[in-house]
matplotlib code that plots the C-alpha trace (Angstrom):
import matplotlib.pyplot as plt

x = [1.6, 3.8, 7.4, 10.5, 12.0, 15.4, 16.6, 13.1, 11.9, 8.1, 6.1, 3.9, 0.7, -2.2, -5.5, -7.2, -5.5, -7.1, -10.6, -11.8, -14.0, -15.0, -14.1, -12.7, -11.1, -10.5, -7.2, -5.6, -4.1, -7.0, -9.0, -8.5, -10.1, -10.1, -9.2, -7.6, -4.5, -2.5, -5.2, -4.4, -6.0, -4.4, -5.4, -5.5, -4.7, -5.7, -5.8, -8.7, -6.6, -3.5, -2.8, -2.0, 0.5, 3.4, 2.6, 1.9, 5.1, 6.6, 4.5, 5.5, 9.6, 9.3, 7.3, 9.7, 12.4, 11.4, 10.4, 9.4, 6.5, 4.9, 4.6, 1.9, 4.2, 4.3, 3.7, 3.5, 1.7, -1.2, -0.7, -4.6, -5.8, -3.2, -3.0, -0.2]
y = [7.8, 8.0, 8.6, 6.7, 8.7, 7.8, 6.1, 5.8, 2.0, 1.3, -1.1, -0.6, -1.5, -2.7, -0.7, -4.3, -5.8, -3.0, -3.4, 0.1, 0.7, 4.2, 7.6, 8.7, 12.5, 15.4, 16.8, 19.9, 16.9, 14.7, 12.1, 9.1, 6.1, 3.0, 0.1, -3.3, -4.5, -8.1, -8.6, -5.2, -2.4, 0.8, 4.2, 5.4, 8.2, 9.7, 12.9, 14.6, 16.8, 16.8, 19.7, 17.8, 16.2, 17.4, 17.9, 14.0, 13.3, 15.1, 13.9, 10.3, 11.0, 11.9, 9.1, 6.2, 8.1, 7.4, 4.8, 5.8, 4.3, 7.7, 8.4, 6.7, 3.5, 4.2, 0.8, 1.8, 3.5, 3.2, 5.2, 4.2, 6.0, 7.8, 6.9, 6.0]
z = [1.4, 4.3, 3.2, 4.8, 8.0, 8.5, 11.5, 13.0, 13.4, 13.3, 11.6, 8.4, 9.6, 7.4, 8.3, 7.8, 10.7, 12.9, 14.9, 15.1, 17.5, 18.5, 18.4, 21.9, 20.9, 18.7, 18.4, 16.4, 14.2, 13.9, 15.2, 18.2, 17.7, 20.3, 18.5, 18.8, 17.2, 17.2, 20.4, 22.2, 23.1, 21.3, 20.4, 16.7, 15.3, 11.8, 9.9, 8.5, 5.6, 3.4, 5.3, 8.7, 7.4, 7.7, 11.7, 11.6, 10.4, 12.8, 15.6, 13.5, 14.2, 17.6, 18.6, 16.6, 18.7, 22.5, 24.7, 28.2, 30.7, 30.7, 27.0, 24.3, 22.4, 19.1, 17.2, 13.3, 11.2, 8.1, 5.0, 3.7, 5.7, 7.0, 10.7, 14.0]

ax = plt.figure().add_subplot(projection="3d")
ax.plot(x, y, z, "-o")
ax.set_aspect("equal")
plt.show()
């Protein structure tokens, strides 16, 4: 379960709602998946351990915080399984 982080606006995304579709990378965090969402294509990313997760959170914060052309949008976030 993905606690609330204050002052960070994302949506709670059902896991359901996703198309996954293939595995595309490994990361020190976990694993990218291609997937579609609401009709777009989007990149998700879960973790493979409880011990992750206070770097996904992190990575979570940071992420809700910015919007700029040349960084990955951050659209919301799955807490079964835990994924952005």
């Amino acid at each position: 379960m993905v606690e609330t982080l204050a002052g960070c606006m994302f949506e709670d995304i059902q896991y359901a709602d996703i198309q996954v579709e293939a595995a595309v990378g490994r990361g020190t965090f976990g694993v990218v998946f291609k997937a579609v969402w609401k009709g777009k294509d989007v990149a998700i990313k879960t973790i493979e351990s409880d011990n992750e997760r206070n770097a996904f959170l992190v990575e979570l914060r940071q992420l809700s915080r910015v919007n700029h052309s040349n960084i990955v949008k951050l659209y919301g976030f799955c807490d079964n399984p835990v994924s952005i």
